[in-house]
C-alpha positions as CSV (number, residue, x, y, z in Angstrom):
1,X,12.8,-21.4,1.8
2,X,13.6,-18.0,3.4
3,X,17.6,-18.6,2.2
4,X,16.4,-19.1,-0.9
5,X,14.3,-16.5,-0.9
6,X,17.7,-14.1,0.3
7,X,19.8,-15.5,-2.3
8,X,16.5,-14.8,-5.1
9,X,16.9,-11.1,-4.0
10,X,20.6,-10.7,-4.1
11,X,20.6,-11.9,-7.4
12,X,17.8,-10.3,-9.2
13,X,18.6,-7.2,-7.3
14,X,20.0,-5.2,-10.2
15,X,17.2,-6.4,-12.5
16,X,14.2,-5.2,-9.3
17,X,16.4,-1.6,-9.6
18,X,16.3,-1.4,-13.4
19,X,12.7,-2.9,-14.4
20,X,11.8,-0.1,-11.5
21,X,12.9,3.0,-13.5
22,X,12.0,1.8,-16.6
23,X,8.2,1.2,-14.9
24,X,8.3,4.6,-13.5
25,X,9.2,6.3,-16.7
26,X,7.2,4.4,-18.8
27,X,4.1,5.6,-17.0
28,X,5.1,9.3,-17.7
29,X,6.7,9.5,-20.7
30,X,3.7,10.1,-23.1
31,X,2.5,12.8,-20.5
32,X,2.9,16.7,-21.2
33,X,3.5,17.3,-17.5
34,X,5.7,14.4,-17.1
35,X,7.3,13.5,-13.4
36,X,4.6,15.9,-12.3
37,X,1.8,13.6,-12.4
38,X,3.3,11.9,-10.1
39,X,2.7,14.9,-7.3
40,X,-0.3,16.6,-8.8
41,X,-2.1,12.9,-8.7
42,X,-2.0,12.9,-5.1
43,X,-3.1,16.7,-4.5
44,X,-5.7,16.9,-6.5
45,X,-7.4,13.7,-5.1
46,X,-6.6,15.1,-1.8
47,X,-8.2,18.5,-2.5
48,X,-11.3,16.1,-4.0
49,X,-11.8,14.3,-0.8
50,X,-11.1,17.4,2.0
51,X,-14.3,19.6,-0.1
52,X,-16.6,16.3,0.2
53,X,-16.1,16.2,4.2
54,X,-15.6,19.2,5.0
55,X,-18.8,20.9,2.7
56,X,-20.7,18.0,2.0
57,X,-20.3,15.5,6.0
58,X,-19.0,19.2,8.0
59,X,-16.3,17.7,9.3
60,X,-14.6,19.6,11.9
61,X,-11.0,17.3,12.3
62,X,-8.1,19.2,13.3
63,X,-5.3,19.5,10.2
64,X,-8.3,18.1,7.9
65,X,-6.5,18.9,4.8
66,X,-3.2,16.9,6.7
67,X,-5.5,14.5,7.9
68,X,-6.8,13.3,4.5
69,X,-3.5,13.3,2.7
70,X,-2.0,10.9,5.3
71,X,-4.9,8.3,4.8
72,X,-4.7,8.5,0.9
73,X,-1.2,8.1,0.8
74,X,-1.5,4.8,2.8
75,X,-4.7,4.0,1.4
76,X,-3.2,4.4,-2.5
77,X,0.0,2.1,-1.6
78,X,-2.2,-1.0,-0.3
79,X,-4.7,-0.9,-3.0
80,X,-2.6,-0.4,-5.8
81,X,-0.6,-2.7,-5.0
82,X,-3.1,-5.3,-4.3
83,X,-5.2,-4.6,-7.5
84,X,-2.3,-4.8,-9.4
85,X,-1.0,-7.7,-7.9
86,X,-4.0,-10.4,-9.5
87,X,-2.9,-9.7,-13.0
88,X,0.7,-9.4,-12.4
89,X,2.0,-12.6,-13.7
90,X,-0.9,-12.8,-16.4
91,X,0.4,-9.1,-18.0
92,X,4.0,-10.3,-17.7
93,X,3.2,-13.4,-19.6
94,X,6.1,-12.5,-22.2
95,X,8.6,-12.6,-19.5
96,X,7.4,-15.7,-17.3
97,X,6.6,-17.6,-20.5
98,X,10.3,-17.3,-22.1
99,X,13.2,-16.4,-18.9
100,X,12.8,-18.1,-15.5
101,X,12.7,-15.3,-13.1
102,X,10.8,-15.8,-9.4
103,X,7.3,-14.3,-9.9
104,X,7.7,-13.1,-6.1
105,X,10.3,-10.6,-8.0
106,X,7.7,-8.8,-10.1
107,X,5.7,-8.3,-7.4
108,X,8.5,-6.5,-5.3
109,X,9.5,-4.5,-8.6
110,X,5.7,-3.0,-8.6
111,X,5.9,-2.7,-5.0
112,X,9.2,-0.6,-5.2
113,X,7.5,1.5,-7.9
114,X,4.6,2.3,-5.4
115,X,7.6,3.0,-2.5
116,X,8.7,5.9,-4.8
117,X,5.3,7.5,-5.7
118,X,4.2,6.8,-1.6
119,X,7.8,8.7,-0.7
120,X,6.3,11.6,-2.9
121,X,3.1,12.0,-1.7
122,X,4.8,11.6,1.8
123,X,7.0,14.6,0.9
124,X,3.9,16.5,0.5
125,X,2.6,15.7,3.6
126,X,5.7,17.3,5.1
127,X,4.9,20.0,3.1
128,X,1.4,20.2,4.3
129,X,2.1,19.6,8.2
130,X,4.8,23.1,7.4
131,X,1.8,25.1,6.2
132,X,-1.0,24.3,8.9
133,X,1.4,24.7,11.3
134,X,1.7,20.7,12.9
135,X,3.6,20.9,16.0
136,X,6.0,18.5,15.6
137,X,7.7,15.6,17.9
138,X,10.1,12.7,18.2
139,X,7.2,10.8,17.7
140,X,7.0,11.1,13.9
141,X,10.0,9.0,13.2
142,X,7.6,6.2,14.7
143,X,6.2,6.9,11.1
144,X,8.9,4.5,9.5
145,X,8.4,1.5,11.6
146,X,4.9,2.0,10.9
147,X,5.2,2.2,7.3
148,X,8.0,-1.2,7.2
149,X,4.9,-2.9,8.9
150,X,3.1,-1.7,6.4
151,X,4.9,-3.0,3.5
152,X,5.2,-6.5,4.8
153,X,1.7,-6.7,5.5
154,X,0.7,-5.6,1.9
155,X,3.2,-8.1,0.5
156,X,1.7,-10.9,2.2
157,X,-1.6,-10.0,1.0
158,X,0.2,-9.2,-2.5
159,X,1.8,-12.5,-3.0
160,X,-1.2,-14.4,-1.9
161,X,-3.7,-12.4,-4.4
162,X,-0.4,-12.9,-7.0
163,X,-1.0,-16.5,-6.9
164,X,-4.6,-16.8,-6.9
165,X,-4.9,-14.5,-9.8
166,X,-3.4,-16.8,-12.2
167,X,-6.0,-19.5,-11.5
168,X,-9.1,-17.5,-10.7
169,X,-10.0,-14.8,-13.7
170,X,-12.7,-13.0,-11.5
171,X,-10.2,-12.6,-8.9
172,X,-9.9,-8.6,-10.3
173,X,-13.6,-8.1,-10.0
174,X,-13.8,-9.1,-6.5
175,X,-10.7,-7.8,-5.1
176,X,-11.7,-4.0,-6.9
177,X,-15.2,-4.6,-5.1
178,X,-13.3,-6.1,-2.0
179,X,-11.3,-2.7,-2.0
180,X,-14.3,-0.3,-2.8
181,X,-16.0,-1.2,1.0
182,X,-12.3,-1.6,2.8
183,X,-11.7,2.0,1.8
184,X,-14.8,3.3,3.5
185,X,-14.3,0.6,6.7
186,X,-10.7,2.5,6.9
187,X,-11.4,5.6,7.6
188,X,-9.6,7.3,4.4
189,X,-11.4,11.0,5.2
190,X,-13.0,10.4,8.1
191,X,-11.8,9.5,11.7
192,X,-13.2,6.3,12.7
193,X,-13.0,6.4,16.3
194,X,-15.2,9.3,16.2
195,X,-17.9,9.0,13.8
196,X,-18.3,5.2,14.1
197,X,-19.6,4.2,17.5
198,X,-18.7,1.7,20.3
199,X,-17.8,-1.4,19.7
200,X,-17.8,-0.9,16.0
201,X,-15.0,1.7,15.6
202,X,-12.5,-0.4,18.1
203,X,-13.4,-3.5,16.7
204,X,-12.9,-1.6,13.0
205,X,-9.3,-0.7,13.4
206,X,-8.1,-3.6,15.4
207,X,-9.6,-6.4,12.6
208,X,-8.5,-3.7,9.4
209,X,-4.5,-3.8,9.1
210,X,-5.1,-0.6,7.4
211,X,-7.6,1.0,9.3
212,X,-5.1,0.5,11.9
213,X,-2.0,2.2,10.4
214,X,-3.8,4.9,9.4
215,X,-4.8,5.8,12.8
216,X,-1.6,5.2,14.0
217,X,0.3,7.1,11.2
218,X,-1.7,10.0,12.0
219,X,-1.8,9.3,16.0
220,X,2.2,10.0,15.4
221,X,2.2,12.4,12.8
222,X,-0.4,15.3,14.1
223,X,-0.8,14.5,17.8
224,X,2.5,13.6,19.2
225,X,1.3,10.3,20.2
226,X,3.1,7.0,20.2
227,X,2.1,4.1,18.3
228,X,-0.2,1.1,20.2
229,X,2.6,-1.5,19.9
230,X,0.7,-4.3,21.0
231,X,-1.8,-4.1,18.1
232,X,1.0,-3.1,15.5
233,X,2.7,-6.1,16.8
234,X,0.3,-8.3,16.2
235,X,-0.8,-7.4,12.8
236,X,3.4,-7.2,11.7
237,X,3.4,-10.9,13.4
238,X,0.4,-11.8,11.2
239,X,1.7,-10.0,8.1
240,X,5.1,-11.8,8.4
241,X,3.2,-15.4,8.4
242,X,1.1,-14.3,5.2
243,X,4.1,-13.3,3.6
244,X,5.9,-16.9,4.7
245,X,2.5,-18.2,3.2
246,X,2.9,-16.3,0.0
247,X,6.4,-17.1,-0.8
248,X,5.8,-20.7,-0.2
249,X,3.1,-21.0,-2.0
250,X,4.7,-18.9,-5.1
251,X,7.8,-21.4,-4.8
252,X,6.1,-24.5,-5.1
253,X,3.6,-23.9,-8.3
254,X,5.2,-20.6,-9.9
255,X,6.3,-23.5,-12.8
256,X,2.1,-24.1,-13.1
257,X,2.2,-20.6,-14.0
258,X,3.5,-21.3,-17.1
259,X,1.7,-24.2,-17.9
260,X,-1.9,-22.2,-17.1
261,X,-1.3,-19.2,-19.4
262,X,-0.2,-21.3,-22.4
């Protein structure tokens, strides 16, 4: 399965590359401010959510504006992925329906479209950690591993939701409701460890993959700390068996697809 998996890459590489630009221009090209959606999205929801906690909940986080921006950049990569992985094959029923191409290749295509608009708003974080005046360490190339555990862990999750939401229409209902409670159990614009209390807040970011790299992310970023490997190597050990799951699963009824949609 996994060589074939390899050789499905290799050979739809070029096509993953291409149907990624044209994505990423297509979703600006009727827009006045064009490519700068793509960084003004990010800061103006960051901007939204540092006035709520710091006005409305007081919040009193060091680097708050920082502090935000790194969990809504992870935050917006999961979930858009994930909400737009139940209707993928559904809205590319043209394509499925008339060329054979593996569905687990649309899926990577969206994801690479969300790599390029998370490498953005993680430019901006740069940006923002050089204005508040972040010390920075060796520590925050621990950032990349963190974010390549990410990915595979969102993929697995991706694929699995990918396949399910061929068969089950209200799939997209529960996943956005799914999505609406995960993003206040991880601790988006708030830090969980303090205003959640013991067990909860432990037991919060170890059981929520997200929660989890959030912390971390920011652990590495703004206080020079290094990453808890043991739990990051647990959750990369369980994303890696839900993306084995995914791809299996894809493989062996992606020719249903077809069939269901007609």
């Amino acid at each position: 399965m996994l060589k074939k998996f390899y050789k499905d890459i290799k050979k739809y590489f070029k096509y993953i590359l291409y149907s990624t630009k044209s994505q990423l221009k297509a979703e600006v090209t009727n827009s006045y401010l064009s490519w700068l959606w793509l960084f003004l999205e990010p800061i103006c929801f960051m901007l939204i959510y540092t006035f709520i906690a710091i006005v409305v909940f007081d919040s009193s986080v060091e680097y708050f504006p920082v502090f935000v921006f790194i969990g809504l950049t992870i935050w917006n990569f999961f979930s858009k992925t994930l909400t737009s992985s139940v209707k993928l094959v559904v809205s590319n029923r043209d394509t499925v329906t008339k060329v054979y191409i593996p569905k687990f290749v649309l899926l990577i295509v969206r994801m690479c479209v969300n790599t390029v608009k998370f490498s953005l708003s993680f430019l901006l974080v740069i940006i923002c950690m050089i204005i508040y005046q972040v010390p920075i360490s060796l520590n925050v190339l621990w950032f990349i591993p963190l974010f390549m555990i990410l990915f595979i862990i969102t993929f697995g999750f991706a694929s699995i939701f990918m396949h399910f939401g061929v068969f089950v229409q209200d799939l997209a209902n529960i996943t956005t409701i799914g999505l609406r409670l995960l993003f206040y159990a991880s601790g988006v614009f708030f830090a969980i460890e303090d205003r959640v209390p013991e067990p909860f807040n432990s037991l919060l970011i170890d059981l929520n993959p997200i929660a989890l790299i959030i912390t971390e992310c920011r652990d590495v970023l703004l206080y020079k700390m290094m990453p808890d490997f043991i739990l990051t190597g647990i959750w990369l050990l369980i994303g890696i068996i839900l993306c084995l799951i995914g791809i299996k699963t894809i493989y062996k009824y992606e020719n249903t697809y077809v069939k269901v949609m007609r």
